[in-house]
BAKEDO-321968 format. One record per residue (C-alpha): residue number from 0; x, y, z. Coordinates in nm, 3 decimals, m for minus. Example, Ala and Ser with C-alpha at 12.3 -4.5 7.8 and 13.67 -1.06 7.14 Angstrom:
2
<num:0	x:1.230	y:m0.450	z:0.780> $
<num:1	x:1.367	y:m0.106	z:0.714> $
END
This chain:
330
<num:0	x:m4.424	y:8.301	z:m0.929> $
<num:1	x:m4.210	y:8.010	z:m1.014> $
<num:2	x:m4.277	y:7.682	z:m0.841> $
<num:3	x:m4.002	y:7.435	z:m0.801> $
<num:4	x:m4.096	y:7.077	z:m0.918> $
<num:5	x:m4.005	y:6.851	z:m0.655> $
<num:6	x:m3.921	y:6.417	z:m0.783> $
<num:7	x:m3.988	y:6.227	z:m0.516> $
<num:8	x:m3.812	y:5.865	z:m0.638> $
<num:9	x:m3.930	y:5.515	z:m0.433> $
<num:10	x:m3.664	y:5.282	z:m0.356> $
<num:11	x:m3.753	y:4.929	z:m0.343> $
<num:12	x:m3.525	y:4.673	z:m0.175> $
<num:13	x:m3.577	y:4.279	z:m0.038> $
<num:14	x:m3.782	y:4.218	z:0.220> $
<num:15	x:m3.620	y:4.013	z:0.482> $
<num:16	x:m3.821	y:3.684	z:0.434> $
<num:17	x:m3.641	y:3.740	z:0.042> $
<num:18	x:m3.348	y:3.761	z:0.193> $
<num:19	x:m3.386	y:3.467	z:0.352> $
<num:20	x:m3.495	y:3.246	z:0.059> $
<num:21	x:m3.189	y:3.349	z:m0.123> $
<num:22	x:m3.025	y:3.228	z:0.100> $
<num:23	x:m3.129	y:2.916	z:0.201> $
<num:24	x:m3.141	y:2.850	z:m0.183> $
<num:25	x:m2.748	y:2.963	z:m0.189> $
<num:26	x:m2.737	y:2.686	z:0.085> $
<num:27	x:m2.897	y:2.472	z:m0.073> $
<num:28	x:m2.696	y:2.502	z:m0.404> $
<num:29	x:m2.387	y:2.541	z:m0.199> $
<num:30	x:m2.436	y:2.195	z:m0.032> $
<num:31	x:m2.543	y:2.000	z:m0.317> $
<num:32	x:m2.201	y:2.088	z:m0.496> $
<num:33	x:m1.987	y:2.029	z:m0.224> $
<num:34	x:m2.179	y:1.678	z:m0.194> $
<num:35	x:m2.104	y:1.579	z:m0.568> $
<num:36	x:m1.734	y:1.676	z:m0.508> $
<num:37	x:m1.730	y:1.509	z:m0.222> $
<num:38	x:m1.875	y:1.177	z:m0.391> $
<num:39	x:m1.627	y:1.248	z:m0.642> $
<num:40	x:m1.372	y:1.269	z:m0.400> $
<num:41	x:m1.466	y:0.941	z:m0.264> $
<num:42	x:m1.549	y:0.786	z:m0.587> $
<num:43	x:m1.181	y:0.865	z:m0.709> $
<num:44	x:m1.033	y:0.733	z:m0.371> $
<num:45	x:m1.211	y:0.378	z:m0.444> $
<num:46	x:m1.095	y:0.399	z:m0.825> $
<num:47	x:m0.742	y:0.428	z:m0.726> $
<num:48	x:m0.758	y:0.134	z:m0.415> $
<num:49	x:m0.901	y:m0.047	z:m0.648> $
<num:50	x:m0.658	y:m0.065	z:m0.918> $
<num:51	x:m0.381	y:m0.103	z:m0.673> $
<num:52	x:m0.547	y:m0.411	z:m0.520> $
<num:53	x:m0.568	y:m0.503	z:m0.885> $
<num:54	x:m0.159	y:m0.453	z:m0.965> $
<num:55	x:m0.104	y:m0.598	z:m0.597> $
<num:56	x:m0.290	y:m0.913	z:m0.615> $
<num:57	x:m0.353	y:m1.036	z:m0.964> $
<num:58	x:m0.031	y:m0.955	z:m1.111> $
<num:59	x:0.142	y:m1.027	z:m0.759> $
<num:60	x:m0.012	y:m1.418	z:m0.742> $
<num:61	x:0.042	y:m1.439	z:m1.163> $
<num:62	x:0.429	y:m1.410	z:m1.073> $
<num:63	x:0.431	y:m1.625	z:m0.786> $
<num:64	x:0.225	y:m1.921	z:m0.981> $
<num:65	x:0.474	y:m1.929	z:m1.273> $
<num:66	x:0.750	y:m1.989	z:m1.048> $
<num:67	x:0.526	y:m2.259	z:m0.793> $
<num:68	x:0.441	y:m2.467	z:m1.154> $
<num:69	x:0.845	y:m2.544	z:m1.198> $
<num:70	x:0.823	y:m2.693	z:m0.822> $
<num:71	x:0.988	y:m3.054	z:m0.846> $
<num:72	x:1.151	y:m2.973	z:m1.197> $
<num:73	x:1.373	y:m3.219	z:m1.249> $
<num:74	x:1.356	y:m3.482	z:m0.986> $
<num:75	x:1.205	y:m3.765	z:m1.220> $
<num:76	x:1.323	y:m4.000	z:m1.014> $
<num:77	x:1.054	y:m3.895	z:m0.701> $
<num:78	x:0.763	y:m3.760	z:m0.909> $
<num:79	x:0.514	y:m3.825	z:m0.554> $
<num:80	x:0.546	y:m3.536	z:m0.377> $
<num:81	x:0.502	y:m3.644	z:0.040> $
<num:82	x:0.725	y:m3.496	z:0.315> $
<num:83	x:0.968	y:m3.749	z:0.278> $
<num:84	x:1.025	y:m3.668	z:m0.104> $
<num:85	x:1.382	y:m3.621	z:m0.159> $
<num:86	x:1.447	y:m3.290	z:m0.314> $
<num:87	x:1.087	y:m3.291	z:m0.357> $
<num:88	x:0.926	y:m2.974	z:m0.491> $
<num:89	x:0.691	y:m2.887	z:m0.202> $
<num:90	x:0.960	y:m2.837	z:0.134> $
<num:91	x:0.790	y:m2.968	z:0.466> $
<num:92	x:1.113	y:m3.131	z:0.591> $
<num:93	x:1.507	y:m3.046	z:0.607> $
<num:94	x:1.759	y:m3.318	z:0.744> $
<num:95	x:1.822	y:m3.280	z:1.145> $
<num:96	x:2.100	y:m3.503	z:1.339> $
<num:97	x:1.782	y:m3.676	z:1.413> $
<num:98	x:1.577	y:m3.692	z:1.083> $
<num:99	x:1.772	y:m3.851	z:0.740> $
<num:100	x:1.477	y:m3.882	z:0.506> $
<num:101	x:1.387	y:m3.515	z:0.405> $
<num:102	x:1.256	y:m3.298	z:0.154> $
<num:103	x:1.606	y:m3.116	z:0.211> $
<num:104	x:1.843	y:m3.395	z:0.250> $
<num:105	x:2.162	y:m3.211	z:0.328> $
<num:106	x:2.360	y:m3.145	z:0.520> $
<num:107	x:2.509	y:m3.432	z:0.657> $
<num:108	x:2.608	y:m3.270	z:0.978> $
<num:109	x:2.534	y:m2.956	z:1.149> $
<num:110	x:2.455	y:m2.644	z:1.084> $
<num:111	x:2.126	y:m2.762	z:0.948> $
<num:112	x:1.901	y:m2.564	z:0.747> $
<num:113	x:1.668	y:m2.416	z:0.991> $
<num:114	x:1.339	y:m2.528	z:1.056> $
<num:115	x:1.192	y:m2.157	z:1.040> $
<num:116	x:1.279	y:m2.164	z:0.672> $
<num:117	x:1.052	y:m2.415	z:0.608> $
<num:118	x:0.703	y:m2.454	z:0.484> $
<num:119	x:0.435	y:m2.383	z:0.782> $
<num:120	x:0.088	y:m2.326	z:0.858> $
<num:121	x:m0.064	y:m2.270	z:1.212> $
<num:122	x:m0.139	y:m2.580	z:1.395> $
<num:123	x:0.003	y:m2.850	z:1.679> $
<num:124	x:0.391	y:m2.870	z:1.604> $
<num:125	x:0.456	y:m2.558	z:1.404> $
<num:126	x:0.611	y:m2.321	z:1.626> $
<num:127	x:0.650	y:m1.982	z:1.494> $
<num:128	x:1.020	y:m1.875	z:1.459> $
<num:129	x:1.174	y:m1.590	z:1.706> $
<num:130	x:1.462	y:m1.556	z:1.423> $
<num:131	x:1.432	y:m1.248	z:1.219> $
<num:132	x:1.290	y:m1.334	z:0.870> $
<num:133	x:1.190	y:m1.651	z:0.958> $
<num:134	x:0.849	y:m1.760	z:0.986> $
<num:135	x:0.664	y:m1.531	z:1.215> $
<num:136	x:0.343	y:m1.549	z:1.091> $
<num:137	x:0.280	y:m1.223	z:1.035> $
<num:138	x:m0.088	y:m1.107	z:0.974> $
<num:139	x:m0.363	y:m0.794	z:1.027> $
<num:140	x:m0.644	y:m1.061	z:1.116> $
<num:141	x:m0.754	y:m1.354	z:1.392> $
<num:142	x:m0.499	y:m1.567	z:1.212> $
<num:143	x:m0.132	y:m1.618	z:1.186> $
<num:144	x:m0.003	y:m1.598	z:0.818> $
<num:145	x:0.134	y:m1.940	z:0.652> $
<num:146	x:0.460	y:m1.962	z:0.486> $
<num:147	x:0.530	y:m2.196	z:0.102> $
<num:148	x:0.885	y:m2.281	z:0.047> $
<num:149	x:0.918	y:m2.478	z:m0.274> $
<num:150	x:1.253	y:m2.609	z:m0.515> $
<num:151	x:1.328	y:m2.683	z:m0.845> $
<num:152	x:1.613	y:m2.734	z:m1.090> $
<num:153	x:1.598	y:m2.432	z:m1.348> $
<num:154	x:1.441	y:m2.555	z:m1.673> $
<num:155	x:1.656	y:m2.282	z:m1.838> $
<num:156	x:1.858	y:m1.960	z:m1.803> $
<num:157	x:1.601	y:m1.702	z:m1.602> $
<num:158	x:1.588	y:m1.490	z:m1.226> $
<num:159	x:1.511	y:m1.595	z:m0.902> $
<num:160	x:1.262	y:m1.405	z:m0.687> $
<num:161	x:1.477	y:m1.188	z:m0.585> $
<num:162	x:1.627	y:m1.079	z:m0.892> $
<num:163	x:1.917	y:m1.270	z:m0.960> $
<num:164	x:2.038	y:m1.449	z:m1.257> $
<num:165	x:2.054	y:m1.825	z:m1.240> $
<num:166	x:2.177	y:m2.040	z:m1.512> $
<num:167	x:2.005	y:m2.358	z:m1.642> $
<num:168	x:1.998	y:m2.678	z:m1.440> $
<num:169	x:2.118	y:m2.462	z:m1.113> $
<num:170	x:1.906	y:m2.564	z:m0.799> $
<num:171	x:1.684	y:m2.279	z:m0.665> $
<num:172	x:1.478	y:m2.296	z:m0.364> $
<num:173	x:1.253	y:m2.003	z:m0.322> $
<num:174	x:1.019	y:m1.923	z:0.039> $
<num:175	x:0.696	y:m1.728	z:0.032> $
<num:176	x:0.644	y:m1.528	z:0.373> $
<num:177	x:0.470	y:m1.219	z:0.521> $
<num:178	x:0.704	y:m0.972	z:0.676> $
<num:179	x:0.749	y:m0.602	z:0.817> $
<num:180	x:0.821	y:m0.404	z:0.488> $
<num:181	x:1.045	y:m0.233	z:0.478> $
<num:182	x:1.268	y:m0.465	z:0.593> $
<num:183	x:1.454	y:m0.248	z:0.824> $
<num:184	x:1.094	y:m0.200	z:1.079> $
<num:185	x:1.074	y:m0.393	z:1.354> $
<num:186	x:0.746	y:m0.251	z:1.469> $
<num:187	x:0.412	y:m0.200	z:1.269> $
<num:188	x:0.177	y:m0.351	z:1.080> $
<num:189	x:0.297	y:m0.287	z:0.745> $
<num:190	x:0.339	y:m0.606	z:0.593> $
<num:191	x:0.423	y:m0.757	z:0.243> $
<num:192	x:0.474	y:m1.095	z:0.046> $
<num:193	x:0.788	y:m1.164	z:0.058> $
<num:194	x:1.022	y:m1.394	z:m0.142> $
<num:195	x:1.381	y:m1.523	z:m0.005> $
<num:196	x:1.566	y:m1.737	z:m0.269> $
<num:197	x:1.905	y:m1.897	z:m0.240> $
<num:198	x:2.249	y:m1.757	z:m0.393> $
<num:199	x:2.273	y:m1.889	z:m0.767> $
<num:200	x:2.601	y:m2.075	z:m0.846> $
<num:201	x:2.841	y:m1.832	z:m0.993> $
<num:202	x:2.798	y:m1.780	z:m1.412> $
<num:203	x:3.097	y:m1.965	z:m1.549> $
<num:204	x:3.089	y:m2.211	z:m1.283> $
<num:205	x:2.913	y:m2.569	z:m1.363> $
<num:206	x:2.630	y:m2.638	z:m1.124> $
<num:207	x:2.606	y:m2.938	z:m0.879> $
<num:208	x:2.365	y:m3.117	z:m0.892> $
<num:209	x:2.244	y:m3.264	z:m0.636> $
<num:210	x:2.356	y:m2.955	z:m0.442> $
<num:211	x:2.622	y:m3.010	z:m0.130> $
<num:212	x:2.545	y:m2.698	z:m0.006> $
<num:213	x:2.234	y:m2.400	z:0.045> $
<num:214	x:2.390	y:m2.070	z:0.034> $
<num:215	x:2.252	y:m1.769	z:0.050> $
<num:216	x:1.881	y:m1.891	z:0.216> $
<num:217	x:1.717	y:m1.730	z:0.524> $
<num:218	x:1.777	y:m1.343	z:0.457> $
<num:219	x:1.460	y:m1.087	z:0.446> $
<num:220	x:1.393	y:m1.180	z:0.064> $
<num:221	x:1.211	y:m0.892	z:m0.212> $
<num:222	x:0.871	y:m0.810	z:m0.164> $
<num:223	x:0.667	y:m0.955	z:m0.439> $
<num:224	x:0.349	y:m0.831	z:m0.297> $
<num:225	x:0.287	y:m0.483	z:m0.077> $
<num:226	x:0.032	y:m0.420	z:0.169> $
<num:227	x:m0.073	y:m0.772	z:0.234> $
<num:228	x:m0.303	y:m0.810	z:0.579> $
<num:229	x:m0.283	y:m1.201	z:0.536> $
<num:230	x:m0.189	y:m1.477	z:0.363> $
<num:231	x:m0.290	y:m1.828	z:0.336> $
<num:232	x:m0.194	y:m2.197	z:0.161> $
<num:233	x:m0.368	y:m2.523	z:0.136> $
<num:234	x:m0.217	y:m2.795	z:m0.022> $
<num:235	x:m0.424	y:m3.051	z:m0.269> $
<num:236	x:m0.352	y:m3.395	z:m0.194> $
<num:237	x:m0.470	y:m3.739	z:m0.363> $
<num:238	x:m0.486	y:m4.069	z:m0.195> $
<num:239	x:m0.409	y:m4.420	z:m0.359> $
<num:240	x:m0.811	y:m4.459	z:m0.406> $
<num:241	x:m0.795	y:m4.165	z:m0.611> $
<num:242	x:m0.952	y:m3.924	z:m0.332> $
<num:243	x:m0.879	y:m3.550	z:m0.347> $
<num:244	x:m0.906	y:m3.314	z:m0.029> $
<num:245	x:m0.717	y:m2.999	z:0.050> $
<num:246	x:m0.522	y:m2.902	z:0.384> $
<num:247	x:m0.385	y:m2.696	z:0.563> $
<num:248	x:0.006	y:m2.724	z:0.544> $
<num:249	x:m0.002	y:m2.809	z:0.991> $
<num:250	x:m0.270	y:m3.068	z:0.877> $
<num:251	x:m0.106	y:m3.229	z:0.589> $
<num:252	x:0.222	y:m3.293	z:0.878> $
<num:253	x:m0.071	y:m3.467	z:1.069> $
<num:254	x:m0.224	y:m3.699	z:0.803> $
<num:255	x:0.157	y:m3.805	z:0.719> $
<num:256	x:0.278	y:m3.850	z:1.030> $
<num:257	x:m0.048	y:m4.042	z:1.121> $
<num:258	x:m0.006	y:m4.263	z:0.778> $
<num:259	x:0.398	y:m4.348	z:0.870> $
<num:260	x:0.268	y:m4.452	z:1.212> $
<num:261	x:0.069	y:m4.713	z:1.033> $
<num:262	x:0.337	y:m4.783	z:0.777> $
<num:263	x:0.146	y:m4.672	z:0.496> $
<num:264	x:0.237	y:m4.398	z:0.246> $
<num:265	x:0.059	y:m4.089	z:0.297> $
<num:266	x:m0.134	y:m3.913	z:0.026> $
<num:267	x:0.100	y:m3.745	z:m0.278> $
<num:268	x:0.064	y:m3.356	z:m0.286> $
<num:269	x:m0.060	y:m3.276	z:m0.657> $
<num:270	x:m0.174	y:m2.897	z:m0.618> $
<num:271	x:m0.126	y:m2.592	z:m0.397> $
<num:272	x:m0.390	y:m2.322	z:m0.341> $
<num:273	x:m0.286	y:m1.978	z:m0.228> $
<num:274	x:m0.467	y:m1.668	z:m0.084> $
<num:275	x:m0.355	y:m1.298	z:m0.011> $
<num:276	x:m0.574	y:m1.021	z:0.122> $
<num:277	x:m0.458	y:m0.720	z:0.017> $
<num:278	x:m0.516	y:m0.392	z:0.129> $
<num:279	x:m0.536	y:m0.037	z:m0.021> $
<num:280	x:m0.233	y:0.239	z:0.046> $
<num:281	x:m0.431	y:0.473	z:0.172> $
<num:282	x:m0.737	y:0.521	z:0.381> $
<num:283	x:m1.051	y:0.559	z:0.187> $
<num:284	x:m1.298	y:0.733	z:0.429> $
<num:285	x:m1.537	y:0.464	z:0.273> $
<num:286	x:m1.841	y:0.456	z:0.527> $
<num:287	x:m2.018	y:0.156	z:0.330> $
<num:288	x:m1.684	y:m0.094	z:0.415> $
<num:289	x:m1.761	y:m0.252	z:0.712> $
<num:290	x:m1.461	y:m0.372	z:0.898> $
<num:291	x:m1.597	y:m0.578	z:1.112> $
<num:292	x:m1.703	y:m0.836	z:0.863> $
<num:293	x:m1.553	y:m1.178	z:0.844> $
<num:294	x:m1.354	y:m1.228	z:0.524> $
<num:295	x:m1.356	y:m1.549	z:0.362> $
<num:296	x:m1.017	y:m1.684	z:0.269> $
<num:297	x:m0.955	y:m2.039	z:0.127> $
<num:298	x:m1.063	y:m2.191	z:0.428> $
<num:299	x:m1.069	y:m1.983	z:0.700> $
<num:300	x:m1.317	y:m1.681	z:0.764> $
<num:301	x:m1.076	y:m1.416	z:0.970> $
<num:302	x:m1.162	y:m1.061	z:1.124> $
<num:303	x:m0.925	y:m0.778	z:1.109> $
<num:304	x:m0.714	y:m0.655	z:1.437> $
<num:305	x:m0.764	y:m0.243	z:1.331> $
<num:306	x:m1.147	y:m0.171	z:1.248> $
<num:307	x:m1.062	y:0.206	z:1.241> $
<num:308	x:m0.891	y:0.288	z:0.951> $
<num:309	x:m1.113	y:0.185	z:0.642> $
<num:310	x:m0.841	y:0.074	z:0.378> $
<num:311	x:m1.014	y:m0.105	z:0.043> $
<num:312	x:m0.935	y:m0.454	z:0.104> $
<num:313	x:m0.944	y:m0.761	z:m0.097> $
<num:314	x:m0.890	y:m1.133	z:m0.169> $
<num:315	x:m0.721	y:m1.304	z:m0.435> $
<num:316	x:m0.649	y:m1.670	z:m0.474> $
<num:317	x:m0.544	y:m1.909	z:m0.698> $
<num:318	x:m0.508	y:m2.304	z:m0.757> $
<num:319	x:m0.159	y:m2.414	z:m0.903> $
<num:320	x:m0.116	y:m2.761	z:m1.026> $
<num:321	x:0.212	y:m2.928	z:m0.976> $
<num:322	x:0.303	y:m3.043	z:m1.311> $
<num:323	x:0.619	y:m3.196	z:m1.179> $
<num:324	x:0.435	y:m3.382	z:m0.927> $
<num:325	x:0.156	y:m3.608	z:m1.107> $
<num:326	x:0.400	y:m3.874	z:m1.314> $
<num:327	x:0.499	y:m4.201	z:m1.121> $
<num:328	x:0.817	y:m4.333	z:m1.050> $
<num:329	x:1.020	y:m4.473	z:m1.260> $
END
């Protein structure tokens, strides 16, 4: 009688708490790699806003200081820089039917240069401009931005701020402002350091010097800085005792005006400081930047208007001595 052999094989699978522990490991795994790439992620975001804070402001301000140093270039014969300074190198004033004794002593008669073009810091008596690339004082914090103009004879054959040629011993006079950018906007907060330079005399046409006539001056400039939230200028001043302070462009008017009402001369500008913020191009999803912060700033400590979007921000200044402004008059 044959028997048949029967093979009777035990399958063995995972249990369900197994199951489970895979899993949760898998999870586990799972989120750890998505947290590294999203640290990378983030770490890549800051690496990038930071070098284009970097470009922005340090090569930005380098640019702007080599032009601010030839401020007063040739006008030996007023070397103390005040707001009466004729053709002096730091602009405060511009002739009015009303006012002959100015940094900007022409024209004679009217149109007169506008006093929107000038330089201007918040404060009693600076109105900001309603004109369109004047000075608006444009800014993402508490605090209206400030606005440098400066002039200077060229020392030699080189470009204005906006790119074109000028030939040696041609006047330029150059004005540092925060506006919509691009140009065109007329709502936002996109804003850049601007620069808005006069029209260089012709090439093959002698220069006049002093100059009859400011052509060209008032228009929306070339940005020389993007993405900046703020901007900021104090100006160094020395006394006859040999005193140094710094103010505030609205304050400096003050002490002047103050110092003519008691017929003596006010103190000689000697220095300018300047300070951007600058801001990122894109949002970094940061959670460690607080935007509620105050930022320092020269001398001012502002808060931003938008606290929601978390752009990498910084602040860059620098102190510029006016080399054309420390002799004595001849």
């Amino acid at each position: 009688m044959n028997q048949n052999n029967v093979s009777i094989t035990t399958q063995q699978g995972f249990t369900l708490i197994e199951l489970m522990v895979a899993l949760v490991l898998g999870l586990l795994v799972s989120a750890a790699a998505i947290q590294l790439f999203t640290g990378g992620l983030l770490s890549s975001r800051m690496q990038e806003a930071s070098a284009e804070l970097q470009n922005s402001g340090i090569f930005g301000l380098d640019y702007i200081t080599k032009d601010v140093r030839l401020a007063n270039y040739a006008n030996t014969a007023n070397p103390v820089l005040n707001e009466q300074t004729s053709w002096g190198g730091i602009v405060l004033t511009a002739r009015t039917a009303s006012i002959t004794t100015a940094n900007i002593p022409i024209p004679a008669s009217a149109p007169f240069i506008s006093n929107g073009l000038l330089s201007h810091s918040q404060g009693t008596g600076d109105a900001l401009s309603t004109v369109t690339n004047e000075w608006r004082g444009l800014s993402n914090v508490n605090a209206t931005s400030d606005q440098l103009t400066i002039q200077f004879i060229a020392p030699n054959a080189m470009m204005n701020c906006e790119g074109a040629n000028v030939q040696a011993g041609d006047y330029v006079i150059q004005r540092y402002f925060v506006r919509r950018d691009p140009a065109s906007a007329t709502s936002g907060t996109d804003f850049g350091l601007a620069c808005d330079a006069n029209r260089p005399t012709a090439s093959g046409t002698t220069p006049v010097l002093p100059p009859t006539a400011i052509n060209g001056f008032g228009d929306a400039g070339e940005i020389i800085i993007p993405r900046v939230d703020h901007f900021t200028v104090q100006l160094s001043v020395r006394n006859d005792a040999g005193s140094l302070a710094y103010y505030t462009i609205n304050q400096y008017r003050t002490i002047a005006a103050t110092a003519r009402s008691a017929s003596t001369t006010p103190p000689r500008i000697i220095a300018v400081k300047l300070g951007v913020l600058v801001r990122s191009m894109d949002n970094t999803n940061n959670a460690a930047i607080d935007l509620t912060k105050q930022i320092p700033i020269l001398n001012q400590s502002v808060t931003l208007n938008n606290t929601t979007i978390k752009f990498a921000r910084r602040v860059y200044t620098t102190n510029i001595t006016l080399r054309n402004g420390l002799g004595e008059a001849l």
